[in-house]
N, C-alpha and C positions, 0 to 999 in steps of 0.2 A: 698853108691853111688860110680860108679867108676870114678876113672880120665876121663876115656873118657867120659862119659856120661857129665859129669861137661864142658868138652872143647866142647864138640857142644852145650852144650845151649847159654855158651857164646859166641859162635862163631854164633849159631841163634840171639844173641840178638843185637849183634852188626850189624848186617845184617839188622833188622827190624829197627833199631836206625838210619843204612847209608839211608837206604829207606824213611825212614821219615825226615830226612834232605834233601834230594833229591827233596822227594815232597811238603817241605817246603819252601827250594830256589826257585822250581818251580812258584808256588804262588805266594808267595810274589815276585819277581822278576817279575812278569807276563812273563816268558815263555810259547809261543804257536809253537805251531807244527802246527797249518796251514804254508799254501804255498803264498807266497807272491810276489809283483811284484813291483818295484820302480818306484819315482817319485824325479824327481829333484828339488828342490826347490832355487830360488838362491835371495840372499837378499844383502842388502846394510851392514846390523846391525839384525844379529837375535837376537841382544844381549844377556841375559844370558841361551842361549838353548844351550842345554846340547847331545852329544847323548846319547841314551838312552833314551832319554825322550818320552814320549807317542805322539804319532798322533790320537785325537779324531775330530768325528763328532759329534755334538749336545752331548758331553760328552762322548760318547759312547767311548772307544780305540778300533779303527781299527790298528792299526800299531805301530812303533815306529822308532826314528831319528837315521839313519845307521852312517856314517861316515862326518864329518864337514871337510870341505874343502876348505882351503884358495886359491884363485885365485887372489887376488891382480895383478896389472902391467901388464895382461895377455889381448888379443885383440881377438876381434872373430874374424875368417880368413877369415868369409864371406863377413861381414859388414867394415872388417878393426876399430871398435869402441872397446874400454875398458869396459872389461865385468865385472857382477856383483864381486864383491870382496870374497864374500862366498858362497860357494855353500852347499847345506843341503840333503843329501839323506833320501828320505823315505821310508821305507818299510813299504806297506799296505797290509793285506791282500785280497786276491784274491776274497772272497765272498764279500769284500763292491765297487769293481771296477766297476761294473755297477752302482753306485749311486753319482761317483765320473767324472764331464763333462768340458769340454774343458775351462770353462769359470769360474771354481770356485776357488774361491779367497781362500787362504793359507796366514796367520799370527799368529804369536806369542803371547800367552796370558798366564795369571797365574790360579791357582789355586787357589780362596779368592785376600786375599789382599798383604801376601807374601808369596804364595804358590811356587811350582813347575814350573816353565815356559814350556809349552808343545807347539807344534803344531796343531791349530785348521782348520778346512777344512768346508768352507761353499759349497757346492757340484755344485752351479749352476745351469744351466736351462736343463730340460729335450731334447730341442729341440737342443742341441748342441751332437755334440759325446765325448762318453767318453775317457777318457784320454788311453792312452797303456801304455804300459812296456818301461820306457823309456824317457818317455817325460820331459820335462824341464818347467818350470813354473815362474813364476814370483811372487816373494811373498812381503807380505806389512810388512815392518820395526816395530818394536815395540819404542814407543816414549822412546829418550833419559833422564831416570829420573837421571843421574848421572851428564848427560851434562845441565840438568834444573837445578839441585841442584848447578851445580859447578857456572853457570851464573848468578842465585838467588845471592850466595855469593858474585859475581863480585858486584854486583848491590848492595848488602847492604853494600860492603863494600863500596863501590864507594858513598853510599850517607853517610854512616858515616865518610866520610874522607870531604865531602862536608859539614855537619852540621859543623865539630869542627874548618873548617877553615873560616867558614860566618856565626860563634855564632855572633858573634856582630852584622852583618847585619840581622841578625833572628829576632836578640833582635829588633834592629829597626824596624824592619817589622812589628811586633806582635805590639810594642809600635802606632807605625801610624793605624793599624789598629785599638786599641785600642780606639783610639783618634777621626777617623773615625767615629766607631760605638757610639762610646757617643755621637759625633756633632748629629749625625741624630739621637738620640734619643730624644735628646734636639731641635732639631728643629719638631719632630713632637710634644711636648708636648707645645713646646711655642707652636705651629700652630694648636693644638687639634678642636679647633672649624672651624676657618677656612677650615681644611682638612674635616670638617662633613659637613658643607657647599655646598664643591664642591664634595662630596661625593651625597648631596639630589638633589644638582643642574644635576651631572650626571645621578642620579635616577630618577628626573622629565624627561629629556631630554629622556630618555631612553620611558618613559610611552607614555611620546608626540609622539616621532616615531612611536612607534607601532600604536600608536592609526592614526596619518597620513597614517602610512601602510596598516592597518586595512580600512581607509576610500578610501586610493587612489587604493585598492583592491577591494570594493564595487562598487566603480564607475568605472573604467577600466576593470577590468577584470571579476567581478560577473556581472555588467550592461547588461540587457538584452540588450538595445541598441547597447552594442557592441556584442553580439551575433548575434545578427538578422545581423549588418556589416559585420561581419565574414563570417554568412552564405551569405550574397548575394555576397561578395566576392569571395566564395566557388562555385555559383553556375554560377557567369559569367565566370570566371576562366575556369569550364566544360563546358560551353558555346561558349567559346571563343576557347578552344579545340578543340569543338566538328566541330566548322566551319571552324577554321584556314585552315584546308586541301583545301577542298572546295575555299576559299579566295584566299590563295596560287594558287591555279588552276587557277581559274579567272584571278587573274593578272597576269601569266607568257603566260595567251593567250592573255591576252590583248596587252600586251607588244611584243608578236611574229607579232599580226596584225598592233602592232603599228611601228613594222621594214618592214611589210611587205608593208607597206603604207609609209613611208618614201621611201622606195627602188622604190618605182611606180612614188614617184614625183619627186624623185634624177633621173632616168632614164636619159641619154643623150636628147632624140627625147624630152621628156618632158621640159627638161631644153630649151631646142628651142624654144617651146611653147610659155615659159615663157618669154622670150625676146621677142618674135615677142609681142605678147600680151601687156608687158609693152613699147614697144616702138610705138603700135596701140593710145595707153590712153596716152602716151605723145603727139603725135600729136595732135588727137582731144582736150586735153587739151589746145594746143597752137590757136586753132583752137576758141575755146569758147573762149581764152582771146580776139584774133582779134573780133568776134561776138560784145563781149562788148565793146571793145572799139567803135567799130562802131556804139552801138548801143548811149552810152554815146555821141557821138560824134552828134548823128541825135536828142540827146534830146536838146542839147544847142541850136544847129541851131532853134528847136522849138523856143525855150526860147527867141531867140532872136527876134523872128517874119519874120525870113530870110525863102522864103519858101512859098510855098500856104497852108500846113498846121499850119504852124508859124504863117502866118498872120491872119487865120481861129480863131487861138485859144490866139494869143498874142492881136489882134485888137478889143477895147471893142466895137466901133461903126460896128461893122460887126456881132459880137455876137450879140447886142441889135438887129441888122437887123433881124437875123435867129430867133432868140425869140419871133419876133413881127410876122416876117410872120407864125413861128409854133400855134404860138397863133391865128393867121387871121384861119389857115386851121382846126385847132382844131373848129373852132367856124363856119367856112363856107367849110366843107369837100368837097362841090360841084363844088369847086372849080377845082377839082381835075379829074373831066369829062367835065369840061366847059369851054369855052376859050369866051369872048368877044371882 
């Protein structure tokens, strides 16, 4: 074998060796050669995202995290407000941009329990537009487990600084509570029957209600009697519906005739009427008193015998006359043709 022969094989072998690391960094590295197009993502705390780290949908990697970029102190020029503190470049690729919409939410999750922290993209609603090249987004924070853990500690230490300087009052605490729970054990064991007592006396009481509920149900509300109330209730009720209108009618003509007949007697000319008239009945009034007294006046004169008719009717020997002669002409009528 010649020397040259020898220097290209190895010189092909190292060639197939660089190619296969090549295509092994590819890989493993997830290098793609699609075309992609950014999205901004800006967070308060993406906390431990990395760039580089994967951008998937439902698992899938579409993309991965470009360049991390601190904005801190920095104001938008539109709003004049302090804008997000970090900003997160994405590059996604270009074939999942139709499935990615104005409205879907971007946050930070892991892989398992302490995996890889990646960017997750839940895509949103069909009926919104999809994002461009470009756009800026708002993404949800990942919870603080370092700022939990570090608070947790505040907090235990905080109550372990609290036991060792109120052992003593613990101690009494525990003790009264002790003390407590024996009393009440001891009073329900002295009180054992007593408390069974008013335990059957609540249990009788209980049975009684029901059974009153039971009977004041029977009779109120199962009682035919008050159904049949019900329904006649029911049906004057649609009765009294059925006529109100009608009624209504009625008395608001009643009531128009009964203005319209006030206004006839209220009338001026009638008012006149009405005076002449009461002052006609006054007169004759005064008129009949004078009659009576006159008339009073011709019965005393009677009474007194003062008079031809007084004397007629007060004088007995003038009465007996007229009796005897009525009596003669009763008994001799011919009297009364014949003169002697």
């Amino acid at each position: 074998m010649s020397q040259r022969s020898i220097e290209v094989k190895v010189g092909v072998l190292i060639i197939v060796a660089l190619a296969l690391l090549g295509g092994f960094v590819v890989v493993m590295g997830g290098l793609s050669f699609e075309p992609t197009y950014k999205v901004y993502v800006d967070f308060e705390n993406p906390g431990g995202l990395q760039s580089g780290a994967p951008v998937k949908i439902a698992g899938v990697k579409v993309g991965k995290i470009g360049v991390i970029e601190f904005r801190g102190g920095q104001t938008d020029p539109t709003t004049k407000e302090a804008v997000a503190p970090i900003r997160v470049e994405a590059n996604i690729e270009k074939r999942y941009q139709h499935a990615i919409y104005a409205n879907a939410r971007w946050y930070v999750t892991t892989q398992g329990v302490l995996g890889e922290q990646f960017l997750a993209v839940e895509t949103g609603s069909p009926d919104q537009p999809t994002l461009q090249d470009g756009a800026v987004v708002r993404g949800i924070s990942p919870p603080r487990l370092d700022l939990l853990l570090s608070e947790t500690y505040e907090l235990l230490h905080a109550a372990y600084t609290g036991i060792t300087k109120n052992e003593k009052k613990i101690s009494e605490t525990f003790d009264g509570l002790h003390s407590t729970l024996k009393g009440t054990g001891d009073f329900f064991k002295k009180n054992d029957e007593k408390l069974d007592n008013i335990v059957g006396n609540v249990e009788t009481f209980t049975v009684e209600a029901n059974d009153t509920l039971r009977s004041a149900r029977t009779r109120y509300v199962d009682n035919p009697q008050i159904n049949r109330i019900i329904n006649n209730v029911e049906r004057t009720t649609v009765t009294v519906n059925k006529n109100l209108d009608p009624m209504l009618n009625d008395g608001r003509q009643v009531l128009a005739d009964t203005r319209k007949l006030t206004g006839t007697l209220t009338a001026p000319g009638q008012l006149k009427k009405y005076e002449k008239i009461t002052s006609d009945v006054s007169d004759t009034t005064g008129r009949a008193r004078l009659a009576a007294a006159d008339a009073q006046s011709i019965v005393a004169h009677v009474k007194r015998g003062k008079g031809t008719v007084g004397a007629m009717v007060m004088d007995e020997a003038l009465y007996d006359d007229l009796q005897e002669m009525l009596r003669d002409l009763k008994h001799n009528p011919w009297k009364f043709f014949w003169r002697q």
